[in-house]
DSSP file (Angstrom, degrees, kcal/mol; ACC not computed):
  #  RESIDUE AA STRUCTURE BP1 BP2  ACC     N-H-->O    O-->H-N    N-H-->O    O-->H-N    TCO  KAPPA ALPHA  PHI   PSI    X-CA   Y-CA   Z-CA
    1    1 A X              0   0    0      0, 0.0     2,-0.1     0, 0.0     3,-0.0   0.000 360.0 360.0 360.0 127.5    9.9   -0.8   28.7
    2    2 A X     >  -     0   0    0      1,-0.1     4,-1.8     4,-0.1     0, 0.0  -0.417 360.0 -98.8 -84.8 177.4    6.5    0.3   29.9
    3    3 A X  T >4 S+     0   0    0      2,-0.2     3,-2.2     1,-0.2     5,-0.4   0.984 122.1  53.2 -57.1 -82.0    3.4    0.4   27.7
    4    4 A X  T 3> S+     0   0    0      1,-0.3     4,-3.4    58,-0.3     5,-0.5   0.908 109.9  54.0 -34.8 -43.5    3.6    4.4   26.8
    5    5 A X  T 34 S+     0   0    0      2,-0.2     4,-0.3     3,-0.2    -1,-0.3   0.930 111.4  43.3 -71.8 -28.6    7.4    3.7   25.6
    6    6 A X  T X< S+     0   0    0     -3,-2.2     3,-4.6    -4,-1.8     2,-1.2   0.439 114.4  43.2 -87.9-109.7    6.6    1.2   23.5
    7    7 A X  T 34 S+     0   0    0      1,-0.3    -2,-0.2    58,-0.1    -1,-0.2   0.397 112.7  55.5  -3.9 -54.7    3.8    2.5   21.9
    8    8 A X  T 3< S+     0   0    0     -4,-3.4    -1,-0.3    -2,-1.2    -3,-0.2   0.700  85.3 130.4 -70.9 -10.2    5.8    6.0   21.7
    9    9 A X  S <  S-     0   0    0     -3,-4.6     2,-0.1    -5,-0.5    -3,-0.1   0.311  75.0-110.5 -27.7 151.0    8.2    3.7   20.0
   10   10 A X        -     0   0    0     16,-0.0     2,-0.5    11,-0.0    -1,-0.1  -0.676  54.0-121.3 -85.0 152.1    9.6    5.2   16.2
   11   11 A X        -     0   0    0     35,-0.2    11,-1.8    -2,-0.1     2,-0.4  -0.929  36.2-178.7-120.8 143.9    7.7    2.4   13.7
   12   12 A X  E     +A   21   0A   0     -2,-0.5     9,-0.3     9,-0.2     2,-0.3  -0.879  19.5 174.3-133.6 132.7    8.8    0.2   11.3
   13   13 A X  E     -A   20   0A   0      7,-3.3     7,-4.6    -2,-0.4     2,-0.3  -0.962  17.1-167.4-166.5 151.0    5.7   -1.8    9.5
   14   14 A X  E     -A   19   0A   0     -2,-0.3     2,-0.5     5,-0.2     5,-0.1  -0.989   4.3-176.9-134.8 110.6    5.7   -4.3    6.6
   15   15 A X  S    S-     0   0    0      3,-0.8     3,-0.2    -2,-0.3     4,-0.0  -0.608  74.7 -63.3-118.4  82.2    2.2   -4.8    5.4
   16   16 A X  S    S+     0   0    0     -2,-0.5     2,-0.1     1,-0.2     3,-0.1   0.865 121.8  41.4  36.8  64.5    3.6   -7.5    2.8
   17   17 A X  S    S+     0   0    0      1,-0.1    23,-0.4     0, 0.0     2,-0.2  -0.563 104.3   7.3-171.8 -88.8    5.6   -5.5    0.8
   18   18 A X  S    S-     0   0    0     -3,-0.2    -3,-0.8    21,-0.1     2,-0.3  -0.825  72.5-110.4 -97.8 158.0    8.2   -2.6    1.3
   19   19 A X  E     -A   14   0A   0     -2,-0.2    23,-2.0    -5,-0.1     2,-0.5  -0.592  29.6-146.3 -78.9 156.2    9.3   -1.6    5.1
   20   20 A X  E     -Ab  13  42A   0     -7,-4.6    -7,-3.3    -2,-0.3     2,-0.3  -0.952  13.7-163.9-114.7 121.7    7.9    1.9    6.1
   21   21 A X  E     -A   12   0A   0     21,-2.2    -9,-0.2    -2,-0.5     4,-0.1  -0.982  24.1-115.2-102.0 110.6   10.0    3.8    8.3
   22   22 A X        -     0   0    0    -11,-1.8     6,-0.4    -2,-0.3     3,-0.4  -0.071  33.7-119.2 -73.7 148.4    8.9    6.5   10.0
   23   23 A X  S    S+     0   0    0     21,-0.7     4,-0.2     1,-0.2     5,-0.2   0.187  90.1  23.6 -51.6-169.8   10.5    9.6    8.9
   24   24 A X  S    S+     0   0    0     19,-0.1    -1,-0.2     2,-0.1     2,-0.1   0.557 105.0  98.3   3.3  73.2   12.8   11.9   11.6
   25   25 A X  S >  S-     0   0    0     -3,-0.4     2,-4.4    -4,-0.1     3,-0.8  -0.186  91.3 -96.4 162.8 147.0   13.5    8.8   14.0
   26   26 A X  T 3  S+     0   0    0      1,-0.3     4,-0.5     2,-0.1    -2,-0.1   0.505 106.5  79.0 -54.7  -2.6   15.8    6.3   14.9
   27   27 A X  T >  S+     0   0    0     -2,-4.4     3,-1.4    -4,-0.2    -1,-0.3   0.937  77.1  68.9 -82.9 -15.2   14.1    3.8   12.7
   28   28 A X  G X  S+     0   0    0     -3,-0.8     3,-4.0    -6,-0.4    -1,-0.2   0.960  79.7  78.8 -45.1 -53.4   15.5    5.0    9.6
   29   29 A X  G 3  S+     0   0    0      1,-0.3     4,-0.3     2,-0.1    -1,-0.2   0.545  89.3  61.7 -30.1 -21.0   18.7    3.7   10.8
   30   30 A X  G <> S+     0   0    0     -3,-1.4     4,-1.0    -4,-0.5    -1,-0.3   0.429  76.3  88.4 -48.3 -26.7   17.3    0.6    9.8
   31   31 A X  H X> S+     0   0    0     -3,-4.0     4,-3.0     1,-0.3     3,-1.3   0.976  88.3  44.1 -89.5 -56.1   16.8    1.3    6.2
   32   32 A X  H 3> S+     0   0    0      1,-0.3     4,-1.2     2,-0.2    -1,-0.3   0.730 109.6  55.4 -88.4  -0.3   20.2    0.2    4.6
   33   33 A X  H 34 S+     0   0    0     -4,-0.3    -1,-0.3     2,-0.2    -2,-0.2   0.887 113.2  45.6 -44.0 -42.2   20.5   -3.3    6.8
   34   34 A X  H XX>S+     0   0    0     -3,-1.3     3,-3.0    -4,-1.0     5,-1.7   0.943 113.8  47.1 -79.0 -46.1   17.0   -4.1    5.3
   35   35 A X  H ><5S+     0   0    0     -4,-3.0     3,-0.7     1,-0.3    -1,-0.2   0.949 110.5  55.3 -59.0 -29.5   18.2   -3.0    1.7
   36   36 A X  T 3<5S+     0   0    0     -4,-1.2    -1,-0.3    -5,-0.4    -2,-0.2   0.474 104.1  49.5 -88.9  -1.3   21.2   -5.1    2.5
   37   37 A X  T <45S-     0   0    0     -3,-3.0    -1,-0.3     2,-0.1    -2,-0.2   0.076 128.2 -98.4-109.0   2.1   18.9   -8.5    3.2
   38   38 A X  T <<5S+     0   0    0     -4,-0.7     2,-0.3    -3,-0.7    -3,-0.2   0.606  82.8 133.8 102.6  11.9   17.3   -7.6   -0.1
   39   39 A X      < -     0   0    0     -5,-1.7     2,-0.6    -6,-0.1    -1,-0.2  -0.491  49.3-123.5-103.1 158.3   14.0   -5.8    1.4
   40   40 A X        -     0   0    0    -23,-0.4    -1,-0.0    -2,-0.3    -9,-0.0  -0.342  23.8-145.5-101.1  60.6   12.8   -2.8    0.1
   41   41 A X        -     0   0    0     -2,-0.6     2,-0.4   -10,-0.2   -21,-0.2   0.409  20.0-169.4 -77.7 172.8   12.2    0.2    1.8
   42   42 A X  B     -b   20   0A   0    -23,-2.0   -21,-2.2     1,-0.1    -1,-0.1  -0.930  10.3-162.4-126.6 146.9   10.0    3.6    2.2
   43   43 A X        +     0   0    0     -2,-0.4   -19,-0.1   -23,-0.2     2,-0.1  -0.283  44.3 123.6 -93.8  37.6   11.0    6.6    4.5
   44   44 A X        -     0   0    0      1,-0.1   -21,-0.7   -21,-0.1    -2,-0.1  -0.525  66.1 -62.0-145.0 168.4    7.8    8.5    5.0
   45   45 A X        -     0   0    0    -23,-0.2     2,-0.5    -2,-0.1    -1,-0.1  -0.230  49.8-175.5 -55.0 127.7    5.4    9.9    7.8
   46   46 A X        +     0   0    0    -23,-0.1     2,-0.3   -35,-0.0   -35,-0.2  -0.976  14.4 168.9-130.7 124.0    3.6    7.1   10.3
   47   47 A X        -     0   0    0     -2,-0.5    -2,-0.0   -25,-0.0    18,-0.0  -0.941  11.3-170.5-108.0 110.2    1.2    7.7   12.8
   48   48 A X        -     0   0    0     -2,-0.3    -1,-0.0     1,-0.1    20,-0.0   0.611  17.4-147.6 -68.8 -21.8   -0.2    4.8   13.9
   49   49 A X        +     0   0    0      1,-0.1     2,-0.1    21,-0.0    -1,-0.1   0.756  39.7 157.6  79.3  -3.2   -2.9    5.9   16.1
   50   50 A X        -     0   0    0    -43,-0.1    15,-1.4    14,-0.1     2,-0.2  -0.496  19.7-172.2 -93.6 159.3   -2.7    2.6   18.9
   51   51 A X  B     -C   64   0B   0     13,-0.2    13,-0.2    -2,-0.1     2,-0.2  -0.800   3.0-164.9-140.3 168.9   -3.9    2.7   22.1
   52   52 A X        -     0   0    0     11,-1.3    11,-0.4    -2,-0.2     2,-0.2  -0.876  12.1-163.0-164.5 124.1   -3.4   -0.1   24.9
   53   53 A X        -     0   0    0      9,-0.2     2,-0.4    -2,-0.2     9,-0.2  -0.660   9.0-164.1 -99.6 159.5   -5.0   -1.0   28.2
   54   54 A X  E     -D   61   0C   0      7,-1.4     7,-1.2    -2,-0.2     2,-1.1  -0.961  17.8-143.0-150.1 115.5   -2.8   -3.5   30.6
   55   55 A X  E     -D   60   0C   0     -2,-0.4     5,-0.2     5,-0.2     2,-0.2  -0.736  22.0-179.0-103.9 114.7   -5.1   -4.9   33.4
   56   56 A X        -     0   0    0      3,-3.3    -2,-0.0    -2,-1.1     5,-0.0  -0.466  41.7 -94.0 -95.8 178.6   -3.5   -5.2   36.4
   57   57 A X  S    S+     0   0    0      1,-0.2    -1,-0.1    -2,-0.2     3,-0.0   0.987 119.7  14.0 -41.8 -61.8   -5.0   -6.7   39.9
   58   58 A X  S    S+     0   0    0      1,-0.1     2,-0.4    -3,-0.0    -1,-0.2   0.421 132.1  30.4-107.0   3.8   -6.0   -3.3   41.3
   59   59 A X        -     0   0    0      2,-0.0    -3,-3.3     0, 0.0     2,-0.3  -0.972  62.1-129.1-148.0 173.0   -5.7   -1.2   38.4
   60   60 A X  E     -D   55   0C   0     -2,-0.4     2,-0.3    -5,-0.2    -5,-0.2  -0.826  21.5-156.9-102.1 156.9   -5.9   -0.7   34.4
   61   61 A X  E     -D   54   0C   0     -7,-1.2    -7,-1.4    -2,-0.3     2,-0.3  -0.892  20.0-170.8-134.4 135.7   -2.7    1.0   33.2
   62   62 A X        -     0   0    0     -2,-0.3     2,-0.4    -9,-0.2   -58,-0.3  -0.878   5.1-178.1-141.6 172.2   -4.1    2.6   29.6
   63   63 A X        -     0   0    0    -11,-0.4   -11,-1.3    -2,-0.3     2,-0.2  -0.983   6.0-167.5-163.8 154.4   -1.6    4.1   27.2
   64   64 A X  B     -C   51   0B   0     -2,-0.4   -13,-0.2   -13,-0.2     8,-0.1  -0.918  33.5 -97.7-161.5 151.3   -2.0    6.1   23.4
   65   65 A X      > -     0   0    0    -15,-1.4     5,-0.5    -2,-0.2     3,-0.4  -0.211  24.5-146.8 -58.6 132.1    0.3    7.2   20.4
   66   66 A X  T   5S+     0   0    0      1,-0.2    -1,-0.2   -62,-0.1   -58,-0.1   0.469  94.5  74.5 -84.3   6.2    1.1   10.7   20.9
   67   67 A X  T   5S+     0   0    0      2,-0.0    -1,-0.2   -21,-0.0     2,-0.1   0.714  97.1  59.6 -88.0   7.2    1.2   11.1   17.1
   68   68 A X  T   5S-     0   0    0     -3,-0.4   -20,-0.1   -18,-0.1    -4,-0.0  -0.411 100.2-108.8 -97.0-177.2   -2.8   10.9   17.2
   69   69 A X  T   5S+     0   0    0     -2,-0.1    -3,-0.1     2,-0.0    -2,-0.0  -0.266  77.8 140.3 -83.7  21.2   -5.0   12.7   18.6
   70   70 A X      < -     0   0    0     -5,-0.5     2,-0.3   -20,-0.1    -6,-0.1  -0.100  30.0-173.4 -78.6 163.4   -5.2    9.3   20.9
   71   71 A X        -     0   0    0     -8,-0.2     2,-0.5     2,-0.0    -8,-0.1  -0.907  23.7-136.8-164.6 150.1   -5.7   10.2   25.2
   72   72 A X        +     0   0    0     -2,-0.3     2,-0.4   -10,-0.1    -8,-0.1  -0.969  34.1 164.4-132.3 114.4   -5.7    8.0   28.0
   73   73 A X        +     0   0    0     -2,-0.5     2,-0.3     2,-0.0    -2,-0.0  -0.955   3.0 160.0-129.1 134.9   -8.7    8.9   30.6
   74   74 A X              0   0    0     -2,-0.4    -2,-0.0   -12,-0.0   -12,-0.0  -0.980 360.0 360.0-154.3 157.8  -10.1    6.7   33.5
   75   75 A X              0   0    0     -2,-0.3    -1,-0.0     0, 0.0    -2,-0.0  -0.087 360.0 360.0 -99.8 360.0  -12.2    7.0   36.9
């Protein structure tokens, strides 16, 4: 998986308490396994908004969420 495909990844986030699942995409599929280890979960909109550079020898590789207004630009 390159950097844009994970980032462009569906999300699933725990900030020490219930999971959030982002709505409309395959991470929902998730929800009743986690209900079914005891965990609690939320269905609702995430855009996470992360961006990620990868420095290679000769070049930088730069990547952002398309659910932000996030952009990748370089020289």
């Amino acid at each position: 998986m390159d950097i844009q495909d994970a980032i462009s990844a569906p999300n699933l986030l725990n900030r020490f308490g219930s999971y959030e699942l982002e709505m409309d995409t395959t991470a929902v599929q998730w929800q009743h396994a986690l209900n079914d280890l005891g965990y609690k979960t939320d269905v609702r909109k995430l855009n996470s908004g992360v961006q990620a550079i990868i420095i290679e020898p000769s070049r930088l590789v730069g990547s952002a969420d398309p659910r932000r207004e996030g952009r990748v630009m370089g020289d």
